[in-house]
C-alpha positions, -999 to 999 in steps of 0.1 A, spaced: 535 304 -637 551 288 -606 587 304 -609 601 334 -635 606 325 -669 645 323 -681 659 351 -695 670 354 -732 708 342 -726 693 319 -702 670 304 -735 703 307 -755 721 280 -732 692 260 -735 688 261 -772 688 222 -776 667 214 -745 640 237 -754 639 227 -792 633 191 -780 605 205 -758 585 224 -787 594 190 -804 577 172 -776 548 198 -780 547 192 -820 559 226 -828 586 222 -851 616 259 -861 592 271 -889 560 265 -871 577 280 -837 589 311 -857 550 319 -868 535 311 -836 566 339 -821 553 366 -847 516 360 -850 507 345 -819 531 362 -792 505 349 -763 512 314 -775 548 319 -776 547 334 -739 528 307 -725 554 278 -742 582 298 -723 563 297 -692 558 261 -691 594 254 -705 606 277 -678 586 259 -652 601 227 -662 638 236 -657 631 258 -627 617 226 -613 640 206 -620 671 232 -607 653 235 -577 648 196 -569 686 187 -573 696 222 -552 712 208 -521 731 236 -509 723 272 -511 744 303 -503 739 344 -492 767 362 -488 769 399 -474 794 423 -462 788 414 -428 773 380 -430 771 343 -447 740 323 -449 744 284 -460 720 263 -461 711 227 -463 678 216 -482 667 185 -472 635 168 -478 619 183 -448 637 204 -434 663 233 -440 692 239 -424 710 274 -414 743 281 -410 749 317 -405 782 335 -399 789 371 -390 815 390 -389 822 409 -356 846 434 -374 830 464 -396 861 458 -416 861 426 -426 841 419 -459 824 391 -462 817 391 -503 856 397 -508 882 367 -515 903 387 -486 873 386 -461 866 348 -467 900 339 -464 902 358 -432 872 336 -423 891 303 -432 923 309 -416 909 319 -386 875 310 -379 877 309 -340 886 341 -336 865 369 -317 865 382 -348 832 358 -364 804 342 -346 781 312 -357 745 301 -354 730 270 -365 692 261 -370 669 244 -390 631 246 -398 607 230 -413 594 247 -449 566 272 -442 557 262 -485 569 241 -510 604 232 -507 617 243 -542 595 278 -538 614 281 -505 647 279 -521 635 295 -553 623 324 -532 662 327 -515 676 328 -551 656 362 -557 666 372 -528 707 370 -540 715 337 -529 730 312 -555 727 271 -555 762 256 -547 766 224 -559 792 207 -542 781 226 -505 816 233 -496 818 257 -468 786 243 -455 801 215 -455 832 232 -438 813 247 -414 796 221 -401 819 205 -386 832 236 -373 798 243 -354 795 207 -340 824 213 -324 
């Protein structure tokens, strides 16, 4: 297995998508429910692959990833070659960067003494979806629009 395979409410949201792929694999409900009791090695491995399959496809439309700590954001760009790092810090012990209070802080006033930014980019070490999947299990979470990169990056090109 490449990735992790979903979880149960994870398989719940994708109820119809994964009933078209057993359908794809000629396993109809009745069948699927018999291979799930009596077979639970089968079953496993038709997660797995399923799982893959979405992972994959997640991963290759993931733009814009996000880390946010007390003291820190990490946003990142995922192009085709490279990745790009914006990371913000907060100079304050007070300010907290996973609060609504801290960010706002952070947009009012980002040129304050109060935050500093770096920028970089690197090429992928590995694949670029394992590289991103690998920042998800690490507590970062795809953003889809890229917003406060976005933000932010003008802000640093300054």
């Amino acid at each position: 297995m490449k990735y992790i395979q979903l979880t149960k409410e994870q398989l719940e949201e994708l109820h119809h998508e994964f009933a078209q792929f057993l359908a794809t694999q000629q396993i109809d409900a009745k069948e699927w429910k018999d291979i799930k009791k009596n077979r639970p090695e089968v079953a496993d491995e038709e997660l797995n692959i399923f799982s893959d399959m979405v992972w994959e496809e997640v991963l290759t439309k993931a733009k814009y990833v996000e880390h946010f700590s007390k003291s820190s954001i990490n946003l990142f760009y995922c192009t085709d070659g490279v990745i790009q790092r914006i990371m913000i810090k907060a100079n304050n012990s007070t300010i907290d960067l996973t609060s609504q209070e801290g960010i706002q802080l952070l947009l009012n006033k980002p040129k304050s003494k109060d935050f500093e930014f770096f920028k970089g980019a690197k090429k992928y070490a590995k694949e670029r979806n394992l590289e991103i999947f690998d920042l998800i299990l690490k507590g970062a979470s795809i953003s889809k629009e890229g917003a406060l990169y976005q933000n932010f990056e003008k802000f640093v090109k300054e």
